[in-house]
N, C-alpha and C positions, 0 to 999 in steps of 0.2 A: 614340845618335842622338837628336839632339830632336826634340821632335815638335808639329806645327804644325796651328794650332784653324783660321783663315782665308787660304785660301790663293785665290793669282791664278793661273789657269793662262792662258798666252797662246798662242793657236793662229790667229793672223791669215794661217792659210795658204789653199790650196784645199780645195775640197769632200772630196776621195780621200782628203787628210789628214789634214781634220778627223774623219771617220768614222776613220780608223785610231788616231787620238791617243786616240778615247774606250777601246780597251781600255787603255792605259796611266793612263790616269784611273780607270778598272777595277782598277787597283794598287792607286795611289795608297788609293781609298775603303779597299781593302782594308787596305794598313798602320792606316792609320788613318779611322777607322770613323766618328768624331764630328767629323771636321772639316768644314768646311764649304767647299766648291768652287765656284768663281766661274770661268766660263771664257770668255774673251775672243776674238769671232769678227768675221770680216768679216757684211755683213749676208746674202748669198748663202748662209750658212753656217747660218744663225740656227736652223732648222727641223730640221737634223739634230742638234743641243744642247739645244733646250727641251725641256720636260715627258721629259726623260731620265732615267733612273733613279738616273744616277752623279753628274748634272752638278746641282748645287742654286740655281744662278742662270745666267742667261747676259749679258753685257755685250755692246752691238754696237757696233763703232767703224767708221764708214765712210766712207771718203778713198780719193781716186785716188793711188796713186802718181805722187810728180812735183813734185805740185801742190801748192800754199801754203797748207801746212794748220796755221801755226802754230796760228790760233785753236780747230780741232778738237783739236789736241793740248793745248792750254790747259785747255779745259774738259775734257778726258777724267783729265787729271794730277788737276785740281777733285775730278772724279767718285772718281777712285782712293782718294785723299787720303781721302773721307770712308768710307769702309767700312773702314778701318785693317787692310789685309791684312797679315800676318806672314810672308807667304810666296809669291813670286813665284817660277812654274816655265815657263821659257820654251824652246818645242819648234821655234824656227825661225831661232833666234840672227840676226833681223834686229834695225835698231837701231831702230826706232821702237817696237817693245812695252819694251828694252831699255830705252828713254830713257823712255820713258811711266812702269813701274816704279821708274825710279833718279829722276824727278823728282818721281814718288807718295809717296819716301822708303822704299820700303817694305825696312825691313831684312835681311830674306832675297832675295836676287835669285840665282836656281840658274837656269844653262843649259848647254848641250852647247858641245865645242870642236869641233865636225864636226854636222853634221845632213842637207846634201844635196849637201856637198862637200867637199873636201880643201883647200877656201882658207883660208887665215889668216883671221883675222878680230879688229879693236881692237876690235868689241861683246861680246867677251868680259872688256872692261875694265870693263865696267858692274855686270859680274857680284859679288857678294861669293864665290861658290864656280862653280867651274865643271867639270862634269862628262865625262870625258874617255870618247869611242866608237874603243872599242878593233878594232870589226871591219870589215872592208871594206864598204863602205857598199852598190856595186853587187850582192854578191853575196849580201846580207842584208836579208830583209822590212823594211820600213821600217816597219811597225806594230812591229816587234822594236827598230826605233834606237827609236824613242819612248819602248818602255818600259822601255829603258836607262837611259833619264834618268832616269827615273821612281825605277828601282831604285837607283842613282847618290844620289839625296836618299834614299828609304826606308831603306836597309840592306838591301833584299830578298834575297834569292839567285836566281843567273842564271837557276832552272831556276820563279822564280816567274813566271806569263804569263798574261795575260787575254786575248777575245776581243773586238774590237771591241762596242760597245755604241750600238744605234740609238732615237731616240725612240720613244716608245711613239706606237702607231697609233691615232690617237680611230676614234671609230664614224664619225664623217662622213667620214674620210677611205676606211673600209670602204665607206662606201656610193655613194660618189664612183666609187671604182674599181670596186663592182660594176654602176654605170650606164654606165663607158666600157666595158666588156667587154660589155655585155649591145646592146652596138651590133654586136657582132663575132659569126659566125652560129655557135649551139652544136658543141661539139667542143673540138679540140685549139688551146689560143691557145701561141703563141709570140710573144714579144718579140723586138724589135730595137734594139739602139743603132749606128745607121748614122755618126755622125759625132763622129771625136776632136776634140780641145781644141786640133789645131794638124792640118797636113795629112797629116805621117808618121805618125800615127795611126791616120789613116781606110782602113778596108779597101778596096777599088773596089767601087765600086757594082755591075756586070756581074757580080761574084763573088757579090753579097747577092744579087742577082735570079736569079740558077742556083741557089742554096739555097734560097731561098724556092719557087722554081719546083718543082724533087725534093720540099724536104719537104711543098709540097700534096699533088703527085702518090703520096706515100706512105703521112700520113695525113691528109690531108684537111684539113689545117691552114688555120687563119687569122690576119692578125699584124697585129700594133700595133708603134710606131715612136714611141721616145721620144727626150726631148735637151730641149733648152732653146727660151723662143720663139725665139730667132735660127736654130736650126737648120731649123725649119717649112720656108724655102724647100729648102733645100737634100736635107731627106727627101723634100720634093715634096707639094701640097697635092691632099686627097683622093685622087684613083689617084697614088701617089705615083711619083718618077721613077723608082723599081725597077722597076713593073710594067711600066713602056713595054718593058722589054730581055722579059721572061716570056713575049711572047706571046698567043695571042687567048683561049686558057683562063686567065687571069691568078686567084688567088686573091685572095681578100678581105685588102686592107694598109690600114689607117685608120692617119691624121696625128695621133699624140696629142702631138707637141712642143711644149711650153707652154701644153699642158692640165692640167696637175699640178704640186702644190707636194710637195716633198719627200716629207713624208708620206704622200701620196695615191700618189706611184711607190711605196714601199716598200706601202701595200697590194697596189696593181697587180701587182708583182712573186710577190708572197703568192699570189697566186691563176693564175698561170702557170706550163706545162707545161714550159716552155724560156726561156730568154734567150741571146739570139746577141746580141755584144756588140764594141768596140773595147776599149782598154784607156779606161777614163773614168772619171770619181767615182762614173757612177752604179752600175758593176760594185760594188765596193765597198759601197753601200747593198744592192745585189740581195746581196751574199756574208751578211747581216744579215738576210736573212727564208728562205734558205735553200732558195730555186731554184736547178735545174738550170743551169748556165750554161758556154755555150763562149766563150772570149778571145782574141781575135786580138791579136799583140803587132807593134807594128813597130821604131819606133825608139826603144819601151823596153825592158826585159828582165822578164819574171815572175818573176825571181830577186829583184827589191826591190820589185815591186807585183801579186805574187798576190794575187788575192783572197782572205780569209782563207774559206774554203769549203770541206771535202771534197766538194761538189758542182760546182764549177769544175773545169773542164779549160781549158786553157790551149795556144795555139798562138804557136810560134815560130821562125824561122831561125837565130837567133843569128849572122846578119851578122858580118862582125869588125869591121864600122863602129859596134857598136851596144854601148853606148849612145848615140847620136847629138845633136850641138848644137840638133836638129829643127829646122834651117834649110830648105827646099825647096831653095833656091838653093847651098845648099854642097852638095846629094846629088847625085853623080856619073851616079844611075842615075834622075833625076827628069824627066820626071814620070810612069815607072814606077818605083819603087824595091824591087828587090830584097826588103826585107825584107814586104815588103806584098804583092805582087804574088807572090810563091814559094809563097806561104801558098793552097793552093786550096780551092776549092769541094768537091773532093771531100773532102781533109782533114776539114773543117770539118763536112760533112755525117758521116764517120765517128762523129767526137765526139757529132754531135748524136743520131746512131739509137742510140748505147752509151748515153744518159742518159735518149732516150726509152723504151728497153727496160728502163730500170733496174740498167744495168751500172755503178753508182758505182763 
């Protein structure tokens, strides 16, 4: 097997997958110890790959899909071209890392014949080698397809596996999140991620505020509420929209949604007693600092996006509609749907007193 001094790795995927790919770069370092890693992210992504331990540079390319981005891709091919990679390892067999690579020149181009589907796909003509995923994709962690690939180029053996790998935490982002927290009254903090990345995601609000509601009344809790700024309205600003459903004894919920950069959640997280969660990228960063955390799953399956955690507990129906096109408008049972709405308050609260007790 040869073996390769500069290599591109392209990971222009989302946030969940960027975090999953670095254990597979985890490998990678591993086979080979002195090469050098360059990894290719959208700019959203950027925060979770700098000052990383595994990743030794990070390149940002940032374009809408859609849109006429010959000149981006122009100057990006530019940028490739002068760092003379030897080896391009591509985790998401779209064509524009594909075409970026094959127009970089760069004479190793390895990627997957399958990564998050069973479609054919001509961007595997781009490839000089292309690396075939032999196992069913739904029913297999997808940090696992990554480092398939990974092992696919190395020679590794199936049973070599790394964990996910998150940037290291500066002290300002320590101290960031020991000033959001120190707004929240001493005691027990619990986290919240109230909102997925599409709407079969998101658990019901009336379920989060019956949880939050028990777990004040049991210990005395207080919670914070993360996501992105666009989520702000939708958490609800200062008494946020949970508390309206809780009642006139309503517990302390502060608005932290796009009050933190990557870094500053994964402190955040660091120093919390719980995380009640949807399924979202940020779970994934929490599985990375090794919180407590419960998972509500709806119209994906935990079978291909657990959190890589022994600390995660995971909730699910397993619908037989699921994994689902996560259309609202094609779910027969919308705008209550079955896999969301099955999933209760009590469940939820189960999981959460076995992890507050210490029952990993």
């Amino acid at each position: 097997m040869k073996k390769y001094k500069n290599i591109l790795v392209n990971a222009l995927v989302n946030l969940g997958d960027v975090v999953l790919t670095t254990g597979a770069v985890a490998l990678l370092k591993r086979a080979w110890p002195k090469a050098r890693v360059t990894m290719l992210v959208k700019p959203a992504c950027r925060q979770a790959v700098e000052n990383n331990p595994v990743i030794d540079e990070v390149i940002v390319f940032g374009y809408k899909p859609g849109e006429n981005s010959f000149g981006l891709m122009r100057k990006m091919v530019q940028e490739l071209k002068k760092r003379h990679f030897d080896l391009s390892i591509s985790f998401d067999r779209k064509l524009r890392p594909a075409l970026l690579a094959w127009l970089a020149h760069i004479p190793a181009r390895i990627g997957p014949d399958r990564v998050f589907d069973d479609k054919p796909s001509r961007v595997t003509w781009l490839y000089t080698e292309t690396v075939h995923i032999a196992h069913d994709l739904d029913a297999t962690l997808q940090a696992e397809t990554y480092q398939a690939i990974v092992r696919g180029v190395t020679g590794q053996p199936p049973g070599e596996k790394a964990e996910p790998v998150f940037a290291r935490v500066t002290p300002e982002a320590e101290e960031k999140a020991e000033a959001l927290l120190a707004r929240l009254p001493a005691g027990c903090h619990i986290g919240l991620c109230v909102k997925g990345t599409f709407p079969l995601k998101t658990w019901p609000k009336e379920y989060f505020a019956e949880a939050v509601q028990e777990l004040f009344a049991e210990y005395g809790a207080s919670f914070y509420i993360t996501g992105g700024p666009g989520d702000r309205e939708d958490a609800g600003e200062g008494r946020a929209s949970i508390l309206e459903r809780c009642g006139k004894e309503a517990p302390t919920v502060l608005n932290f949604c796009g009050k933190t950069d990557l870094v500053e959640l994964a402190a955040l997280y660091r120093r919390t007693e719980l995380l009640v969660t949807v399924d979202t990228g940020g779970a994934h960063i929490a599985a990375t600092t090794g919180v407590p955390m419960v998972v509500m799953y709806g119209c994906t399956l935990p079978d291909r996006w657990h959190p890589l955690s022994p600390r995660a507990r995971v909730l699910t129906l397993r619908e037989p509609c699921c994994p689902c096109s996560v259309r609202p408008e094609e779910c027969p049972d919308w705008p209550r749907p079955k896999c969301l709405w099955g999933i209760s308050p009590e469940a939820v609260l189960g999981e959460c007193r076995s992890l507050l007790a210490g029952q990993e």
